[in-house]
C-alpha positions in Angstrom: 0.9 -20.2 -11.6 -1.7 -18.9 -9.3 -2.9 -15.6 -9.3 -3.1 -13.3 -6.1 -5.5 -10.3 -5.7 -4.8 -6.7 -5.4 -5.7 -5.8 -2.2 -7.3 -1.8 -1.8 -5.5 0.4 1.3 -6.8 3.6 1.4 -4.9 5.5 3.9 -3.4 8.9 4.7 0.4 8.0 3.5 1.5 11.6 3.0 0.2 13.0 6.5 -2.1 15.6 4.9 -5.3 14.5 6.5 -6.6 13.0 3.3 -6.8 9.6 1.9 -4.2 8.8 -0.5 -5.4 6.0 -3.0 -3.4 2.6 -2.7 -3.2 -1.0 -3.4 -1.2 -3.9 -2.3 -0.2 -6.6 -4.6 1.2 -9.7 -2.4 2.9 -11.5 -5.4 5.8 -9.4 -5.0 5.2 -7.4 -1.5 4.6 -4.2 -3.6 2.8 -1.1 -2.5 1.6 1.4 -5.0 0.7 4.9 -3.7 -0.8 7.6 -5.6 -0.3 10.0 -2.8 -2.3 13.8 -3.0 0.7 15.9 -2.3 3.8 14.4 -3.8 3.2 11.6 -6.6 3.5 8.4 -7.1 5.3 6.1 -4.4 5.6 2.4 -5.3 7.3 0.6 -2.3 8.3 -3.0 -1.8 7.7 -4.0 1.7 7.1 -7.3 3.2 7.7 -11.0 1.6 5.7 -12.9 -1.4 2.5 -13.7 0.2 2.0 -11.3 2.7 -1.3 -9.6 3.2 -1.8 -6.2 4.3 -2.9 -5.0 7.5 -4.3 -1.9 8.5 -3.2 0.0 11.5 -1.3 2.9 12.8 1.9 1.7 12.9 3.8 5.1 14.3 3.9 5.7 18.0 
């Protein structure tokens, strides 16, 4: 079985002006968030495989 790499994405995921410490971890699509002002949010989204791209994705 091959092993895939956690991928770092800081980001601000809570809208606080701060980064929020995160990593991605494409065997399974799962995003885990340890966000300043509300906890923990761990988050499937994508498919096995994908890798992470950073961007503003909110118009």
């Amino acid at each position: 079985m091959a092993q895939t790499a956690t991928a770092p994405g800081p980001a601000d995921y809570d809208g606080d002006g701060r980064a929020d410490v995160a990593v991605f971890r494409p065997d399974g699509a799962n995003w885990f968030v340890q966000r300043n002002t509300i906890g923990i949010l761990i988050q499937q989204f994508g498919i096995n495989g994908d890798s992470p791209t950073p961007a503003s994705f909110v118009p």
